[in-house]
LUMVEXLO-946101 format. One record per residue (C-alpha): residue in one letter; y, z, x. Coordinates in steps of 0.05 Angstrom, whole numbers, padded with zeros to 5 digits, always signed. Example, Ala and Ser with C-alpha at 12.3 -4.5 7.8 and 13.67 -1.06 7.14 Angstrom:
<sites>
a-00090+00156+00246;s-00021+00143+00273;
</sites>
This chain:
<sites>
x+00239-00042+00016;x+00229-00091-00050;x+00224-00145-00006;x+00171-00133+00037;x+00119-00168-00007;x+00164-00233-00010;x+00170-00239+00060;x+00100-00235+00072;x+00087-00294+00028;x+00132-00333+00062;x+00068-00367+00106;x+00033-00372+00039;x+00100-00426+00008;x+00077-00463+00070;x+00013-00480+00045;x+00040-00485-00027;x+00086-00538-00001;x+00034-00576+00032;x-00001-00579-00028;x+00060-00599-00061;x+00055-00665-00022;x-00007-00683-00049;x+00008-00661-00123;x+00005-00707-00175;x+00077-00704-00208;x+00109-00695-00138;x+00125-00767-00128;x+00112-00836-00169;x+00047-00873-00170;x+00025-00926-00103;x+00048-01002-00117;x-00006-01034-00146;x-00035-00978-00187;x-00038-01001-00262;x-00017-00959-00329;x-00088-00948-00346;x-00113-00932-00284;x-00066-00874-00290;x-00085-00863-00356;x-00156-00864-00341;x-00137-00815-00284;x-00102-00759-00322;x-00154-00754-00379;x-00209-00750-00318;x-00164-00695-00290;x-00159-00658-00353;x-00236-00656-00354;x-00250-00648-00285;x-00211-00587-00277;x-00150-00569-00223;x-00199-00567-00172;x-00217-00636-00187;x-00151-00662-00191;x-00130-00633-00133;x-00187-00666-00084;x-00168-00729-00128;x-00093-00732-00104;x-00125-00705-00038;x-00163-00766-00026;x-00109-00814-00066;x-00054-00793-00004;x-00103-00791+00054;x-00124-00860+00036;x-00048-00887+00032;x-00032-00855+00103;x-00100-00886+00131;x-00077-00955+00112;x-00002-00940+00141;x-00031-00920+00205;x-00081-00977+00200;x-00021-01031+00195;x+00013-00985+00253;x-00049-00993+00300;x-00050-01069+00281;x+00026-01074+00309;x+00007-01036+00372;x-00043-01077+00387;x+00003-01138+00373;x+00057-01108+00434;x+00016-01143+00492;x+00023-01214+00459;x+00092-01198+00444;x+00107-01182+00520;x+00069-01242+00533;x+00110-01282+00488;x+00175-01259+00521;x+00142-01263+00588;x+00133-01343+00573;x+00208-01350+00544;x+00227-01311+00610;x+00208-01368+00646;x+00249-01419+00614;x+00322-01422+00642;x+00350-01442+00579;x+00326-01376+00544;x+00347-01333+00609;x+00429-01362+00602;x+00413-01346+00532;x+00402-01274+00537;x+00456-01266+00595;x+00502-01296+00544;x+00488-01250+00490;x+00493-01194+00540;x+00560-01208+00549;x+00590-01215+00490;x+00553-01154+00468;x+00585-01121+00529;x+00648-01146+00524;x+00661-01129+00447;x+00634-01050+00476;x+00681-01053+00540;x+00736-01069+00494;x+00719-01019+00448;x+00712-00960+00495;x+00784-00980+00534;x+00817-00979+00462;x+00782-00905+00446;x+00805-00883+00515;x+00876-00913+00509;x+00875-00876+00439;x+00854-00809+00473;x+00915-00816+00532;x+00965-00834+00479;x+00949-00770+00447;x+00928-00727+00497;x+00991-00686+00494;x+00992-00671+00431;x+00917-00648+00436;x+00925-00603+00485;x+00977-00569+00456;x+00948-00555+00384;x+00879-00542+00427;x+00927-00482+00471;x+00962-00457+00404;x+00927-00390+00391;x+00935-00349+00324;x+00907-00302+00276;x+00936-00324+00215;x+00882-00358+00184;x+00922-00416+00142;x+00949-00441+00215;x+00872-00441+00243;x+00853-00486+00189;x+00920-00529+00204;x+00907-00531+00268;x+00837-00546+00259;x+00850-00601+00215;x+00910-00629+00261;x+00852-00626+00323;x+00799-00669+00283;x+00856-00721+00266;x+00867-00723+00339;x+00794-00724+00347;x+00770-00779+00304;x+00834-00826+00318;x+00800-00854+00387;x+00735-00866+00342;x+00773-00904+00300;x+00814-00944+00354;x+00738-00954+00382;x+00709-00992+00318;x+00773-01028+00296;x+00777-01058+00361;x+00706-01071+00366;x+00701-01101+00300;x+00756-01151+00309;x+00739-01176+00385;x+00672-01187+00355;x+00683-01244+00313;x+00730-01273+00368;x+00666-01281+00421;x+00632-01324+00370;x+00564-01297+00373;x+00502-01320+00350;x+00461-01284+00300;x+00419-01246+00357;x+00482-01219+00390;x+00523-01196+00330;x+00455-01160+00306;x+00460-01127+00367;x+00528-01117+00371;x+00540-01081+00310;x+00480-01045+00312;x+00507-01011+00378;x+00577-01006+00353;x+00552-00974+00273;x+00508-00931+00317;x+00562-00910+00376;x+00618-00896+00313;x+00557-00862+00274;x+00543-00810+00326;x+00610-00796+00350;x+00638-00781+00281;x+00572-00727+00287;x+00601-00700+00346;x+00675-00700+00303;x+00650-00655+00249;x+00613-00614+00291;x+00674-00610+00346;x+00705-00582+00281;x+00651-00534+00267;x+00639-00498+00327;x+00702-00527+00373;x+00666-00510+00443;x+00724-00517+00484;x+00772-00483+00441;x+00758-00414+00423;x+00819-00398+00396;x+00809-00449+00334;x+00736-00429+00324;x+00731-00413+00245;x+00647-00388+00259;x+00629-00326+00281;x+00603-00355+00344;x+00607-00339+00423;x+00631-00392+00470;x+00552-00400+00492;x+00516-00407+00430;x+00583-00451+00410;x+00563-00496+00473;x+00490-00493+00454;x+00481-00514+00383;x+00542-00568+00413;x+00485-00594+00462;x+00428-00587+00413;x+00465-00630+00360;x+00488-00691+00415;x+00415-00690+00427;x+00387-00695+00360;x+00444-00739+00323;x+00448-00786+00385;x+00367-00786+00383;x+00363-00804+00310;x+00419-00854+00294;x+00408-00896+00363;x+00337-00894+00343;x+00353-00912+00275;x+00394-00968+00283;x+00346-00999+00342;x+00288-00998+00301;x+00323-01030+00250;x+00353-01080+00293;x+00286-01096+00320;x+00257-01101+00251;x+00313-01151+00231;x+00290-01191+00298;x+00223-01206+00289;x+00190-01130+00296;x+00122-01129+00261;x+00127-01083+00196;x+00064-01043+00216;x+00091-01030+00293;x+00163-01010+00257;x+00139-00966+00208;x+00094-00935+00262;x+00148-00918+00309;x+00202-00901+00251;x+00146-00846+00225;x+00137-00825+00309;x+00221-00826+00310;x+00213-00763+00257;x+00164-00736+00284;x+00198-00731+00352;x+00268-00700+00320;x+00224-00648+00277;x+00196-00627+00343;x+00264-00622+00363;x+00288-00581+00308;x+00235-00533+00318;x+00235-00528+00384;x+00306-00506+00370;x+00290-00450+00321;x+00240-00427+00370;x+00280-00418+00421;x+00333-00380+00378;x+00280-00340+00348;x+00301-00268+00380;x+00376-00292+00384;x+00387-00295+00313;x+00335-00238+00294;x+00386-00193+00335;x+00441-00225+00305;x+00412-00210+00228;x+00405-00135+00245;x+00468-00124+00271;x+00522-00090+00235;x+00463-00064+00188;x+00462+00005+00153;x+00404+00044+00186;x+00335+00044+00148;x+00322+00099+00099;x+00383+00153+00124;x+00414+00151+00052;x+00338+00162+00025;x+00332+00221+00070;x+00398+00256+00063;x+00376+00249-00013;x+00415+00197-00040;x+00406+00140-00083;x+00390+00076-00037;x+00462+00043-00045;x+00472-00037-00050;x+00487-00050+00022;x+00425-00008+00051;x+00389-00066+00002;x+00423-00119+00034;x+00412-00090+00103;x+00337-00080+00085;x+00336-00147+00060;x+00362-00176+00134;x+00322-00135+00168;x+00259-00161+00147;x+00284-00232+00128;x+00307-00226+00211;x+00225-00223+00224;x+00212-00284+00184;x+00266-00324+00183;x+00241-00380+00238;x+00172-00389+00197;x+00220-00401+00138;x+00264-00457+00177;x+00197-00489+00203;x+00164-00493+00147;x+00229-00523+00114;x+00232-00570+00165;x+00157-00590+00166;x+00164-00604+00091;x+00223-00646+00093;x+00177-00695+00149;x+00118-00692+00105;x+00159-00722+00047;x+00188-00775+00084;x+00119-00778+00125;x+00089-00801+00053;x+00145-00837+00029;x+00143-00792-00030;x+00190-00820-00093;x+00244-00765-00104;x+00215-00724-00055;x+00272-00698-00023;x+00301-00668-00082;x+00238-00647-00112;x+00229-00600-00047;x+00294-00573-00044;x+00298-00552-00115;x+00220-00521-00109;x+00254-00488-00042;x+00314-00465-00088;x+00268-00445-00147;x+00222-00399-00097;x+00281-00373-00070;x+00300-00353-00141;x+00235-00327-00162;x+00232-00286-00097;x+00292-00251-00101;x+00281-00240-00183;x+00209-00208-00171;x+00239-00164-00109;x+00291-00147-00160;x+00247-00126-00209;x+00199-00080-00164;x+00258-00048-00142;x+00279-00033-00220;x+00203-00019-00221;x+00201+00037-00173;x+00270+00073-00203;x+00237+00059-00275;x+00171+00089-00268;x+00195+00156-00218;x+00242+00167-00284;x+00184+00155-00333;x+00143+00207-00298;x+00201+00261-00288;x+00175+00323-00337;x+00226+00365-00373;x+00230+00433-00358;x+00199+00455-00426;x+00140+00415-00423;x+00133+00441-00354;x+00129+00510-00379;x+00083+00483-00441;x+00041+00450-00392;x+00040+00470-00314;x+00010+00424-00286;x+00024+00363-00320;x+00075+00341-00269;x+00027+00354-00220;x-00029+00312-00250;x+00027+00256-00269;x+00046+00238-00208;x-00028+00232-00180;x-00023+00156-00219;x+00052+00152-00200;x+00025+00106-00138;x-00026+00068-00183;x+00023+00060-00230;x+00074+00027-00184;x+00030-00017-00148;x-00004-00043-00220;x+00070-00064-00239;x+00086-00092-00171;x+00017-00129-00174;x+00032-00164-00246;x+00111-00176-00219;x+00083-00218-00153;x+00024-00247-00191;x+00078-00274-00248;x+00118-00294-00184;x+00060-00331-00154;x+00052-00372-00214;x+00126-00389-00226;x+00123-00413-00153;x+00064-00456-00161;x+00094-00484-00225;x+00151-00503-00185;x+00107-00543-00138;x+00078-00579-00202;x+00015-00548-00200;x+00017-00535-00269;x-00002-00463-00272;x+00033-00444-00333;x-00001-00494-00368;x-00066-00483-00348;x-00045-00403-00365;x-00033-00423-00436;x-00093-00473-00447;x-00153-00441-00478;x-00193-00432-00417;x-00124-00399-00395;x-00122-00350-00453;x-00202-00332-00449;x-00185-00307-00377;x-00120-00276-00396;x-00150-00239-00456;x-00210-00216-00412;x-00158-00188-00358;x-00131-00147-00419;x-00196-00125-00441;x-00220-00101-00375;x-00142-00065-00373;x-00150-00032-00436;x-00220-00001-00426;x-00202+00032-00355;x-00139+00053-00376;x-00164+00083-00434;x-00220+00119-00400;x-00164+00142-00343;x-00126+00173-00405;x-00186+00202-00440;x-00201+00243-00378;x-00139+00267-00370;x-00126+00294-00433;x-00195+00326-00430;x-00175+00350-00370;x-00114+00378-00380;x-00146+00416-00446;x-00189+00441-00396;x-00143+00466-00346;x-00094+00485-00394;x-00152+00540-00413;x-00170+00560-00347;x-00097+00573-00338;x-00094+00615-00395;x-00160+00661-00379;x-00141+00663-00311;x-00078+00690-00324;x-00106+00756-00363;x-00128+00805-00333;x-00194+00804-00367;x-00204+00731-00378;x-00266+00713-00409;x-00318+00694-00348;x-00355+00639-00396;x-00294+00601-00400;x-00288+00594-00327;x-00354+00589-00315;x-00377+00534-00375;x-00305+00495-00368;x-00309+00467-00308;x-00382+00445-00310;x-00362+00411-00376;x-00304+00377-00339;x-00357+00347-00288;x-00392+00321-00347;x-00340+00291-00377;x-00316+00255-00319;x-00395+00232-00301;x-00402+00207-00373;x-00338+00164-00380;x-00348+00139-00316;x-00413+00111-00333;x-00398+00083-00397;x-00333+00054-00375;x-00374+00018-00317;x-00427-00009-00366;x-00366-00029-00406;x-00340-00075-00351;x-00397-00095-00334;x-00415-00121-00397;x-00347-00150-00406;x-00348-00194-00338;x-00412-00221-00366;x-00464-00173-00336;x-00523-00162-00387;x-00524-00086-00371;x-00596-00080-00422;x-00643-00087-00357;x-00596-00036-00318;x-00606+00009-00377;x-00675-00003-00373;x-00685+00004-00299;x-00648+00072-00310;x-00688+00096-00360;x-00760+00077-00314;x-00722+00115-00249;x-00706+00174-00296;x-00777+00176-00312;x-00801+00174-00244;x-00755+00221-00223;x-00777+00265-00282;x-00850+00270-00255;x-00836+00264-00181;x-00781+00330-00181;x-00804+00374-00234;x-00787+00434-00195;x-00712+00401-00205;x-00723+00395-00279;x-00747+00464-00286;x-00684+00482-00242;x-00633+00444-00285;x-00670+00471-00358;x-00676+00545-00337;x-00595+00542-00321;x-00584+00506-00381;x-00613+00554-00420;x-00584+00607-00374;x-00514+00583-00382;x-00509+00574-00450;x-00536+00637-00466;x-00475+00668-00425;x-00530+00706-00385;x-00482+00698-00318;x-00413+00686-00308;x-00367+00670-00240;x-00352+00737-00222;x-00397+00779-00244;x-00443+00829-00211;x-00516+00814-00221;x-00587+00813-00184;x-00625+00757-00192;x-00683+00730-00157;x-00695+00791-00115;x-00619+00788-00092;x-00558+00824-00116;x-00483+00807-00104;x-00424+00783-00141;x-00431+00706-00172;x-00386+00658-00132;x-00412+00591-00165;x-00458+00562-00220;x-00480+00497-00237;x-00540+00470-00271;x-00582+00479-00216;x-00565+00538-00179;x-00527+00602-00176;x-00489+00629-00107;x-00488+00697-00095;x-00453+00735-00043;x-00475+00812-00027;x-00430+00874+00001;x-00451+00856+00064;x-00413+00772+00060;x-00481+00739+00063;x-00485+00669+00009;x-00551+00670-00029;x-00569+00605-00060;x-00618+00621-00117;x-00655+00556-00160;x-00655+00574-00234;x-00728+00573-00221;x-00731+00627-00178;x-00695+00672-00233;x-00748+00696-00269;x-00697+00762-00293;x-00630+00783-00291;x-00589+00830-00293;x-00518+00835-00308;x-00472+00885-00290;x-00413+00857-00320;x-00428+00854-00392;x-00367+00885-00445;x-00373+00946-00415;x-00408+00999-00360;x-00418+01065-00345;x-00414+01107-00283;x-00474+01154-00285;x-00475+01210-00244;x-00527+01260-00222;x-00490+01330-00197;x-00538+01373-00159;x-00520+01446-00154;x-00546+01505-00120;x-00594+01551-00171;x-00550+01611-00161;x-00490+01565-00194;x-00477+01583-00271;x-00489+01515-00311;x-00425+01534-00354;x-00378+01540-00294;x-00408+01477-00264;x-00404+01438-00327;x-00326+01468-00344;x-00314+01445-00271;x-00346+01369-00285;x-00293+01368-00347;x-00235+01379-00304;x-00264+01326-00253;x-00261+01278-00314;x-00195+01301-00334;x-00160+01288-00271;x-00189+01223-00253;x-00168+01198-00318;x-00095+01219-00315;x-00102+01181-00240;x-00061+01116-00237;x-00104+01080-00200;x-00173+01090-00244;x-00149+01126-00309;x-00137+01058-00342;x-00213+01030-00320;x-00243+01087-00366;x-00249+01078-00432;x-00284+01142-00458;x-00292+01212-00444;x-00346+01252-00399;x-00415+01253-00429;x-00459+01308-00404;x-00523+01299-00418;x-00550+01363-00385;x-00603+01397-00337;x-00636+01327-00319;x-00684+01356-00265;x-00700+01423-00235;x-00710+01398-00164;x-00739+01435-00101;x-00669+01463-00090;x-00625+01438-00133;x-00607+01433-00200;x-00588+01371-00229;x-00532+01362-00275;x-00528+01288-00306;x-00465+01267-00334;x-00427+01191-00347;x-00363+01154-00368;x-00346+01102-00401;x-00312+01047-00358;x-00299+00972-00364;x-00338+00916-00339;x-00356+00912-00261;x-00311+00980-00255;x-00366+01040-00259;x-00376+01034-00183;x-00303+01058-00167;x-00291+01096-00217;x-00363+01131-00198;x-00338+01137-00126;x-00281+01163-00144;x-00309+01222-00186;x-00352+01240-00133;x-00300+01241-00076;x-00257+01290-00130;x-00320+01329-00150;x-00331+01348-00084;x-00263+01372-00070;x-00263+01421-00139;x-00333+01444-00111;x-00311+01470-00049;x-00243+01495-00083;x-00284+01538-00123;x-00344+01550-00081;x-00391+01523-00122;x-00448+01502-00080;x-00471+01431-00069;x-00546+01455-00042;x-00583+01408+00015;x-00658+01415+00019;x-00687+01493+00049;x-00739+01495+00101;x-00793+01554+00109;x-00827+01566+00176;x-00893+01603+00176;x-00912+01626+00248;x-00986+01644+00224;x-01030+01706+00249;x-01081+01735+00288;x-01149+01747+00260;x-01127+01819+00257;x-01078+01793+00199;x-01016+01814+00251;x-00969+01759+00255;x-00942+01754+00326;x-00870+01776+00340;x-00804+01742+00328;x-00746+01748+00379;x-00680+01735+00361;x-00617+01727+00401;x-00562+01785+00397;x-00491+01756+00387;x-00478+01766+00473;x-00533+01715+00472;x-00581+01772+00509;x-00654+01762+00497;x-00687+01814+00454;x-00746+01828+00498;x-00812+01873+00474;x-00825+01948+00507;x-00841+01946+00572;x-00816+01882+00586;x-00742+01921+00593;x-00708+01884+00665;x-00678+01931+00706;x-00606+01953+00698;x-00561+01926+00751;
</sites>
């Protein structure tokens, strides 16, 4: 988990190890190079700047490997005369019985070195195979064994050079031949000791005394890989120096020394290519599984660290080797003074600093989940503070992981010699630094002005939303003030920063100010908009939640803000009204209401009995549990209101809170009714007269009616006959 950031860096060390090799205070100065040129050097660096200095050394280091390769390229050219020159001395007879004489004395000091090495290894043959078949598991005997086995091992090696050094002396050779000679004999002991140790390490052929965690393949493998490279370089080695010490131009040897490198670097990472997946597998195995302790809810244990830590060091762990590689051929490439240990101690000090920072982000993300964990009685004090803490609990975490790997960086380039802590605490350091903490400062203090504001502001909305009656200005005006808040410390922080990273912010101010303007004159229908609901919202004039009509349309308020109000009506439809539209309105929901009530009753009814009947209505509903505690004063009767065309009306009204007087009115009618037609007190419905006109004899014409057997009364005469 902690150190996924310092395995992703791992490609960036390369790069700050290549520019290791052409720092400044990685190596000594070039022969030649005077005292003052130096001098004259670092005070130009100190003005020039890091950049400076670093395209300085840059072109210092090319220039020295240009002339290297030059010299090389003048040797190469010089192999044709060469093979000329031996061509010619090939001719001469004298010069052939030379060269078969030095052949054989060089061949016969290596015959009877090999027949003493192989006489060695028959003499004790016995004996090696019998500690080589001895199997145990006790480990003190392993390592006896193991020890006993590279006795037996390096005894022929021995018998090899003892002999070959003392029949050497005995051929009398010339200087030629016993260049020769010992160069193949320090070169065949050289390598086969190699083989010794790692005979010892990984014991191929005897399984049983393996001490390494290895299978008989891989034991084989690396085996092969190592006879390769050890008998590539030290044969190399020794003929290139041989060569040297025979006449070998110093360009051509340093040329094909530098290529010798090259060709066992490619080696090497050829061989941690190949091994790539191999030892990936092999650095996952035996590994906890990722995040099970962090999802059965316990603390991530030291192991599952460890295990995390293989896991992803298993994805990088061949860019690491390479580049370690590559950087130990680039410092003998450039013959860099104290190279060697200079690189592996920056190696060890990244290392170091790596594993500190991944420490510390790991301390960073226990630290910071504890400094956000809210006690239960600021909880209750404040609900949603947890809530609103943990929004920067990310931000929080990253900041500190961001200053941990940016400390880390610069360690790790100080290491290299770059000389970033110095340049940190120079003044041009400082002025940078101290801007950094500027710019910190002002956005983390605007982050915590808005969320105390904030939280004052929710904190109150909490609190009104939480009575039953809250107060609708509050949770109408609060939240448009939180929008303001946030615009306004937004803008000022940005003009802040921007005036602190050097931004002259005066000709945005101004630019604002002419676009303001402009917009002033070219949206005035806006600006009457946003000053009519100003005005409107201040004076309290409509609240979320209440029940107005406004703009031709009524319904309940379901949002305000400076420009608008949203209304939604009995029947679900949204009405979007400007503030300009709004030339009136009116507010149903204002400290209190009334349910008024015309009762029409029939003109036979006694007012008395109607009005005694009303009372008891009033009485009821007010002893009702649903609507007796939404009215808030008695029945009003206000008497005979209208004599209509037939009806009587009766107008009465109660008291009720705010945005209740429909119900409650609904309610007294629904129980009015039922006392009415309990007592038979008639509810009248409009009476129809039908005039049928007359003759001009003033006789109006007859009227039949139906009898109740639904026979037609007929006139006189008209009589049908009985059946």
């Amino acid at each position: 988990m902690f150190f996924r950031a310092s395995f992703r860096s791992i490609p960036i060390l390369a790069l700050i190890m290549l520019v290791f090799f052409i720092s400044p205070e990685s190596g000594a100065a070039a022969p030649g190079e005077s005292s003052g040129k130096e001098s004259v050097n670092e005070s130009s660096s100190d003005s020039i700047g890091f950049g400076g200095r670093l395209m300085i050394v840059v072109s210092d280091k090319m220039g020295r490997l240009t002339g290297q390769l030059s010299e090389a390229a003048h040797g190469i050219f010089a192999v044709p005369e060469l093979i000329q020159g031996l061509a010619v001395r090939a001719r001469d007879p004298q010069n052939l019985l030379l060269w078969a004489e030095m052949a054989g004395k060089v061949a016969l000091v290596l015959v009877a070195g090999f027949l003493a090495g192989w006489l060695a290894r028959r003499l004790l043959s016995r004996t090696h195979r019998a500690v080589v078949d001895r199997k145990t598991d006790r480990l003190p005997i392993r390592l006896l064994l193991a020890a006993a086995r590279t006795v037996l091992d390096i005894l022929p090696v021995v018998a090899f050079g003892m002999v070959a050094y003392g029949v050497l002396p005995l051929t009398d050779p010339r200087y030629e031949t016993r260049l020769v000679a010992l160069m193949l004999i320090n070169a065949n002991v050289l390598a086969r000791i190699v083989l010794v140790v790692s005979n010892v390490v990984l014991v191929p052929r005897a399984p049983s005394l393996r001490l390494l965690p290895v299978g008989d393949e891989n034991a084989f493998y690396l085996y092969l890989w190592i006879r390769r490279a050890a008998g590539l370089a030290i044969y190399g080695y020794f003929i290139l120096e041989t060569a040297l010490l025979m006449g070998m131009p110093g360009g051509l040897h340093l040329f094909l020394m530098k290529f010798l490198g090259f060709a066992i670097t490619l080696m090497l990472v050829m061989l941690v290519m190949q091994n790539k997946n191999s030892v990936s597998k092999w650095l996952r195995q035996d590994r906890p599984p990722a995040d099970e302790e962090v999802k059965a809810g316990k603390k991530p244990s030291r192991r599952w660290a460890i295990g995390s830590f293989t896991r992803r060091f298993a994805d990088v762990w061949h860019i690491a080797a390479i580049i370690i590689v590559l950087g130990i051929y680039l410092t003998w490439l450039l013959e860099i003074e104290g190279g060697l240990a200079f690189l592996l101690s920056g190696f060890a000090w990244t290392a170091f600093v790596l594993a500190l920072a991944g420490f510390l982000v790991r301390m960073i993300h226990r630290g910071v989940d504890r400094l956000f964990q809210v006690s239960h009685e600021i909880k209750t004090a404040f609900p949603g503070l947890e809530e609103r803490a943990n929004r920067y609990l990310p931000f929080v975490t990253h900041t500190l992981k961001a200053v941990v790997w940016v400390i880390a960086v610069f360690s790790i380039l100080e290491a290299w010699g770059l000389g970033t802590l110095r340049w940190l605490f120079s003044p041009s350091g400082g002025y940078v630094v101290s801007e950094l903490v500027i710019l910190a400062v002002i956005i983390i203090g605007a982050f915590v002005l808005w969320e105390v504001v904030s939280m004052l502001i929710e904190r109150s909305l909490t609190r009104e939303t939480e009575k039953e009656f809250g107060s609708t200005r509050k949770l109408t005006l609060l939240p448009l003030l939180r929008n303001v808040v946030r615009i306004t410390l937004g803008v000022i922080a940005t003009m802040l920063v921007l005036s602190q990273i050097g931004i002259n912010i005066g000709p945005l101010l101004a630019g604002a100010g002419v676009v303001g303007l402009a917009v002033g004159f070219g949206a005035q229908t806006l600006v009457r908009d946003v000053i009519t609901g100003a005005f409107i919202l201040l004076e309290d004039a409509i609240s979320v939640g209440d029940w107005v009509t406004a703009g031709g349309f009524s319904g309940s308020v379901e949002g305000l803000n400076v420009r608008t109000v949203t209304l939604r009506d009995l029947s679900g439809t949204v009405h979007v009204i400007p503030f300009s539209q709004v030339t009136s309105v009116t507010n149903f929901n204002r400290g209190y209401g009334y349910a008024l009530i015309d009762v029409s009753v029939a003109y036979r009814e006694r007012y008395d009995e109607v009005v005694q009947a009303l009372h008891e209505v009033a009485k009821e509903l007010r002893q009702d549990e649903t609507w007796g505690r939404y009215i808030t004063g008695d029945l009003e009767v206000f008497g005979l209101n209208n004599l209509g065309d037939s009806a009587v009306e009766i107008r009465v009204r109660m008291k009720t809170l705010p945005m209740r007087q429909f119900g409650v009115r609904r309610a007294f009618l629904e129980k009015m009714k039922r006392m009415f037609d309990e007592r038979g007190i008639e509810i009248p419905f409009p009476h129809r007269t039908v005039w049928f006109g007359v003759d001009k004899g003033g006789t109006a014409p007859p009227l039949y009616f139906a009898e109740r057997n639904r026979k037609a009364i007929t006139p006189p005469g008209d009589e049908p006959p009985e059946q």
